[in-house]
C-alpha positions as CSV (number, residue, x, y, z in Angstrom):
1,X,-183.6,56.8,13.5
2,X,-186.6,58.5,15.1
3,X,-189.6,59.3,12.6
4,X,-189.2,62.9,13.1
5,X,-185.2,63.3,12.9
6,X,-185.5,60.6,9.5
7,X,-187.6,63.4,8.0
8,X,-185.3,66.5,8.3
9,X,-181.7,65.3,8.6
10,X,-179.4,62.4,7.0
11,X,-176.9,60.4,8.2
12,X,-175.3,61.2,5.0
13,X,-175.0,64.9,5.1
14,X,-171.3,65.2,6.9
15,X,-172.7,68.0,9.2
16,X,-175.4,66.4,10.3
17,X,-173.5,62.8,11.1
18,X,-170.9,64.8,12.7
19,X,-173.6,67.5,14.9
20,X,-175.2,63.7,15.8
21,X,-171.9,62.3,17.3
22,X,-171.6,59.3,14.2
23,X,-175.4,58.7,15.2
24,X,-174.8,58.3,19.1
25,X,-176.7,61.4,19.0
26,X,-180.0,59.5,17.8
27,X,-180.5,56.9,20.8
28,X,-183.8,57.2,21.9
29,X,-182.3,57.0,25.6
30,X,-179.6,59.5,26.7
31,X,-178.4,60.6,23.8
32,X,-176.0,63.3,25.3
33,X,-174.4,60.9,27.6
34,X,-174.1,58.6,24.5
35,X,-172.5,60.9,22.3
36,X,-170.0,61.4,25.6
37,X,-169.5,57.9,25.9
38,X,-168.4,58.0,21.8
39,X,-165.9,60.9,23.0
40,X,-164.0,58.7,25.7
41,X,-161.8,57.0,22.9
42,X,-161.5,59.9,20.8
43,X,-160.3,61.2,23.8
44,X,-157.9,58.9,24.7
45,X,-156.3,58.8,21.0
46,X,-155.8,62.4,21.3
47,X,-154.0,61.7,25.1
48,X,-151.2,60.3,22.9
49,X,-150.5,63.5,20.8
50,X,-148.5,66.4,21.7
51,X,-150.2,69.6,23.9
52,X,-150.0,71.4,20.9
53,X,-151.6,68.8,18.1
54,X,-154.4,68.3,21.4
55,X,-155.0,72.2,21.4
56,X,-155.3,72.6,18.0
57,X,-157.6,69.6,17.0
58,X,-159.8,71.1,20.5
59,X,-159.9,74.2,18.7
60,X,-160.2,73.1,15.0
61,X,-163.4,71.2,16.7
62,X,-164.5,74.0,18.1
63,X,-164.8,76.1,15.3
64,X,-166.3,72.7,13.4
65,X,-168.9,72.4,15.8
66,X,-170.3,76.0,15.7
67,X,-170.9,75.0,12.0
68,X,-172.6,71.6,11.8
69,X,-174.7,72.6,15.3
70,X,-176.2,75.2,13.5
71,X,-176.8,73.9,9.9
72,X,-178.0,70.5,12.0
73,X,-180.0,72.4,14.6
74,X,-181.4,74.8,11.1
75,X,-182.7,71.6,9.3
76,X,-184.3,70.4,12.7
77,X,-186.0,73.6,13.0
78,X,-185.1,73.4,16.8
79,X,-182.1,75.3,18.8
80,X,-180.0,72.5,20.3
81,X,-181.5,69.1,19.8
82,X,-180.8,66.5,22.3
83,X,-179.3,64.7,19.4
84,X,-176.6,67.0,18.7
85,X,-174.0,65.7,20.4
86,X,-170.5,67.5,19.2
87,X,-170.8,69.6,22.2
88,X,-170.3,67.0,24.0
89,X,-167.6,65.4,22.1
90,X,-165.7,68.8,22.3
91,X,-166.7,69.4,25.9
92,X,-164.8,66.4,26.8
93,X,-161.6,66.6,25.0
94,X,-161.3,70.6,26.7
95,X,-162.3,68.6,29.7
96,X,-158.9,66.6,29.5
97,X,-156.6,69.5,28.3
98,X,-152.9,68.3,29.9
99,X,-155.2,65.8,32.1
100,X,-153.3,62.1,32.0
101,X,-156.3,59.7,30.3
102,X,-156.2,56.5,32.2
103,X,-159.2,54.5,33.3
104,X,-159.6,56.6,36.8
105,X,-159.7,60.1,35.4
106,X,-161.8,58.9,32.2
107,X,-164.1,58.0,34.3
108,X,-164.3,60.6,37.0
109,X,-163.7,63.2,34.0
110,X,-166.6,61.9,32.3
111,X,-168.8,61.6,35.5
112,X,-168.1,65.1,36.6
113,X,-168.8,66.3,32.6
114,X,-172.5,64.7,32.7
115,X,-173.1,66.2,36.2
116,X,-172.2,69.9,34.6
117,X,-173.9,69.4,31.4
118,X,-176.6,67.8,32.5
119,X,-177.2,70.1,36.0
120,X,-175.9,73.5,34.6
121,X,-174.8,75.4,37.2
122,X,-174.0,78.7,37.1
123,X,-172.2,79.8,34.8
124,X,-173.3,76.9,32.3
125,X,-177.3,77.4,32.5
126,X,-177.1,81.3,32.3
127,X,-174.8,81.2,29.4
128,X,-177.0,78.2,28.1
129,X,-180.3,80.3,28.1
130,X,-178.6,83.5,26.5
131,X,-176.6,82.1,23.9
132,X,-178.1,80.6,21.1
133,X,-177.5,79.2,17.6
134,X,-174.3,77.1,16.5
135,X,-172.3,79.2,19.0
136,X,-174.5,79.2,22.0
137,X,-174.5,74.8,21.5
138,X,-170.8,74.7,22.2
139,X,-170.0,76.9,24.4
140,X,-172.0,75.7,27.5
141,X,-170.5,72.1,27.1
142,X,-167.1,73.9,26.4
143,X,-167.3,75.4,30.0
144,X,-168.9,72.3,31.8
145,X,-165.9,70.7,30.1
146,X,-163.2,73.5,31.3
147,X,-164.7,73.2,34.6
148,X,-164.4,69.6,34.7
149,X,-160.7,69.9,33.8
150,X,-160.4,72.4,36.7
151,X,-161.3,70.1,39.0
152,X,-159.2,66.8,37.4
153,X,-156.4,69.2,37.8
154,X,-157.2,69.5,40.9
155,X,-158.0,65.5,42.1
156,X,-155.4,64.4,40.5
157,X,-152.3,64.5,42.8
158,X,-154.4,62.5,45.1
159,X,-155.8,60.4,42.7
160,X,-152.3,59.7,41.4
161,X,-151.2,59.2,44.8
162,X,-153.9,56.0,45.1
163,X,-153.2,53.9,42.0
């Protein structure tokens, strides 16, 4: 773990292992994409549960995340760390909301995720810049995510069409 996170969070406090993404959240290289990439089978477990269950664990995670981003991002002493990765997590499952997981849409859906997260486009970058604590984390991966599901809804047909 990195000197500085060591000092002021703990892999043992449940918000803060959760807020990091099980510790994806603390790799010294892309930890956003990493905490993503820790979403994909969490994902894919959920794609076997009924629209409702899937809406209601999005939603429980939600509500989770705007809890443990902000005590985690409190002890930190910094407003989202790169190594709070739930927003990702959540963005991705609302990025797959009544989206078929197989291997071609995980990995355009998590391709198009990373561009929006990482690029933030408008809205995701003004929302980013005026929404802050435990809220303001989740909501700009939540709409990177919805947008992302916009547009699998949208590829899919063809994409279906090809394999």
């Amino acid at each position: 773990m990195q000197k500085h996170l060591r000092q002021k969070v703990s892999l043992l406090n449940v918000q803060h292992f959760a807020a990091l993404g099980f510790g994806s959240g603390l790799s010294p290289i892309m930890p956003g994409t990493m905490g993503t990439i820790v979403a994909l089978p969490i994902v894919w477990a959920m794609s076997f549960t009924p629209w409702y269950i899937y809406i209601a664990i999005v939603v429980l995670a939600f509500v989770i995340g705007v809890k443990v981003c902000q005590t985690t991002s409190d002890a930190l002493q910094l407003h989202d760390h790169g190594g709070i990765v739930w927003d990702e997590i959540v963005g991705l499952m609302v990025a797959f909301i009544f989206v078929p997981f197989t291997w071609f849409t995980a990995l355009l859906g998590f391709l198009l995720f990373r561009l929006f997260d990482i690029a933030k486009p408008w809205p995701i970058g003004s929302i980013d810049k005026r929404v802050h604590g435990g809220f303001g984390i989740m909501i700009d991966d939540i709409i990177a995510g919805a947008i992302t599901c916009v547009l699998l809804h949208i590829a899919y047909p063809y994409i279906y069409s090809y394999l």
